[in-house]
N, C-alpha and C positions, 0 to 999 in steps of 0.2 A: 504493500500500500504506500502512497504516498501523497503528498497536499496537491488539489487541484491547480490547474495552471491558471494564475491570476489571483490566485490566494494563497502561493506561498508568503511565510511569517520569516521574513529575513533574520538571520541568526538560528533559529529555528527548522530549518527545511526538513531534516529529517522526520520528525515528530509525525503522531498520526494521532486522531481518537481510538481510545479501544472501547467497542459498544459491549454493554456489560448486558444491555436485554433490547428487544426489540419491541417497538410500540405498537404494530401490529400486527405482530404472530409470525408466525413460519408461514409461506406461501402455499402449504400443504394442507393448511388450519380448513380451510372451505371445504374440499375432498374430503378430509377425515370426518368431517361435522355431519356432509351430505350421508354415507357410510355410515355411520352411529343412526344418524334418525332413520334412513332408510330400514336400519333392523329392528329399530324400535318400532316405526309403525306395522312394521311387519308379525313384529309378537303382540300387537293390540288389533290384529284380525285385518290391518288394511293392506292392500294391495298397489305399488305404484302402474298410475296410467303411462303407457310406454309411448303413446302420443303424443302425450303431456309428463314428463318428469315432476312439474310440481304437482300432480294429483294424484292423490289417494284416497281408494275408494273402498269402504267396508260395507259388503253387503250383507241383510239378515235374511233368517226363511220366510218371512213376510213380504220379502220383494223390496222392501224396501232399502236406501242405504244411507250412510254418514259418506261427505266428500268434506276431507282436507285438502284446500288449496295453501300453497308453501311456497313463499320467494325470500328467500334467506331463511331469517328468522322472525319473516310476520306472516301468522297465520291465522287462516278462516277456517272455520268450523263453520257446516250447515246440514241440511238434509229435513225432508217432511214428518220425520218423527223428532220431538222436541226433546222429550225423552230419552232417547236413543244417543242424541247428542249431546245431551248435559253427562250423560255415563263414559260417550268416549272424550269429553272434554276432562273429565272427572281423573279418567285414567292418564292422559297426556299430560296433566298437570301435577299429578302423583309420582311422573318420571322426570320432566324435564321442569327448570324453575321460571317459571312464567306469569305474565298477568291476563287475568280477566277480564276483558275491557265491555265485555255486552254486547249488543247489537254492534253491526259492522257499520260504520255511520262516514269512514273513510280508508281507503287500500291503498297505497302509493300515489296519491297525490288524486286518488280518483273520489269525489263526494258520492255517497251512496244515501239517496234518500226512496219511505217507502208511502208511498200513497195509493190508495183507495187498489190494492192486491195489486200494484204494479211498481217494480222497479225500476228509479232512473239513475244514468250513471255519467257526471260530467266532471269536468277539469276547469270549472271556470277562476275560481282564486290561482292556479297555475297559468292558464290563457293570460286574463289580466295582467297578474306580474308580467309574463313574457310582450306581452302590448306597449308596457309600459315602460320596460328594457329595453326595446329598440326604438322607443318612441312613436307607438302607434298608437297608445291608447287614445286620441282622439282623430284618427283618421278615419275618413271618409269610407262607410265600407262598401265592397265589392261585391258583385251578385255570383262572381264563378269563380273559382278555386284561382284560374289562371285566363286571360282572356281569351275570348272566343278563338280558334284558328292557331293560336302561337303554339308554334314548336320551337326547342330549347337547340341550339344549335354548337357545337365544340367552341373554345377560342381560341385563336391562332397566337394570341399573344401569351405574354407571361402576366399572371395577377401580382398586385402590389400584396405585401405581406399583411395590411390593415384590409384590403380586400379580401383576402383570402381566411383571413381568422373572425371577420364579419360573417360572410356567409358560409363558412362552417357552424359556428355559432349559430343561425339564423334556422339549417336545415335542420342539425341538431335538435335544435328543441320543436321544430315540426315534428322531428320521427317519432317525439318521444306522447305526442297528442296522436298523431295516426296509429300508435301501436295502440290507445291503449281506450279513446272515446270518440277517434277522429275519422273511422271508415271513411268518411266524404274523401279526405284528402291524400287517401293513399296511392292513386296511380299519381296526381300532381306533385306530390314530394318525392317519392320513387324518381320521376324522371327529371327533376331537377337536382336531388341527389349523385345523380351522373358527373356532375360536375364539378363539387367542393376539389377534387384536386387540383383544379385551375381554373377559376368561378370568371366571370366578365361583369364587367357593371352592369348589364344586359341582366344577367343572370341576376345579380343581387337586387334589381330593380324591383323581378318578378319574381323573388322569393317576399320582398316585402310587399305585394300585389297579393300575393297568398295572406298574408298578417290582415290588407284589408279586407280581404273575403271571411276570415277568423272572428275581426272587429264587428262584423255587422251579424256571426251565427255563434256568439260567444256564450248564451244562455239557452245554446242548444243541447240535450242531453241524447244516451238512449235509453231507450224503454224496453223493459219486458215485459211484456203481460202475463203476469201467473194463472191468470183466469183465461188464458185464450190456450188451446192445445195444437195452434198451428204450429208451432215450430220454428226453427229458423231457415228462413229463405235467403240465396246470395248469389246474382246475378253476375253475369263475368261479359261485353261486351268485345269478343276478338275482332282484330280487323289487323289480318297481317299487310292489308292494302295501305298503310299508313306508316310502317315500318321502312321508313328512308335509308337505311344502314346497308353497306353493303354486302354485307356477310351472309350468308344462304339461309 
């Protein structure tokens, strides 16, 4: 080991810290964690979904089952027998040291509220801040994700470095409303994502063009209806006629 270039301590050059503990963990720490719980849910009857890694699913001979959803270390407990789930809540908390918090009322930044047997599920205290972090909270908003016709084209040039850590910045926190309440704007971010490795002011213009489309459907949620047993339906609109790339 030796001192960085630009902070060697003259008279001193030799010298080094010796780290006596690390502040967060061994890099193995997350793997071993996933590993333990994975055996523990598995000695309290659940099963992981291989679809889904964070879900586990305990079924009874009633048909019915308890689903643990799991991203690190915040987890939901649900299922239609209430009963059922205060017993495996009961047992989960008898092994690993946790709290209680009640009804699920927010998940990673997503509000969960429940009215008249339906669920809605938005990001609007996260939108907001983010409006108001690149200075859109009071723009003018947009009717379409992206305008009518435009397609996002390569840039020939090189981006400036404050361009370039803008609209990384900018998609970034798009991807992270598309993954999780923003369906509307996942093919629009996708294909502007194309580009964070060498963005154009083109590009950054009509990623903030996306921000006022956000601005004006920011108290939009989704819904489920618990009392409707249609299911989920999801429409995919191909058109390899639109596909300009040259590649087969």
């Amino acid at each position: 080991m030796e001192q960085p270039q630009g902070f060697k301590v003259p008279g001193n050059e030799h010298k080094v810290l010796h780290l006596k503990k690390a502040i967060y963990g061994l890099k193995q720490a997350a793997r071993a964690w996933w590993h333990e719980l994975n055996r523990s849910l598995k000695a309290l009857g659940f099963s992981r979904l291989y679809a889904d890694a964070g879900i586990f699913i305990a079924k009874h001979a009633d048909g019915t089952m308890v689903i643990i959803l799991m991203y690190v270390d915040d987890i939901i407990l649900t299922g239609p027998n209430t009963a059922q789930v205060a017993s495996k809540k009961k047992l989960f908390m008898d092994k690993w040291e946790c709290c209680n918090l009640g009804e699920c009322r927010e998940f990673l930044r997503m509000r969960i509220e429940y009215r008249g047997g339906k669920t809605y599920l938005d990001q609007v205290p996260y939108l907001e801040k983010i409006l108001k972090r690149f200075g859109m909270a009071d723009a003018k908003a947009a009717q379409t994700p992206l305008p009518t016709s435009y397609k996002p084209e390569p840039f020939d040039g090189t981006a400036t470095a404050a361009l370039w850590s803008q609209y990384q910045s900018v998609i970034g926190s798009l991807l992270y409303l598309m993954c999780r309440t923003h369906p509307d704007l996942a093919f629009t971010v996708t294909q502007m994502a194309k580009f964070t490795h060498n963005p154009s002011e083109e590009h950054l213009l009509k990623s903030r063009h996306i921000l006022r489309y956000l601005a004006g459907t920011r108290k939009y949620a989704l819904v489920y209806d618990g009392r409707s047993d249609a299911g989920l339906y999801a429409y995919c609109d191909s058109s390899y006629g639109d596909d300009r790339s040259d590649a087969d």
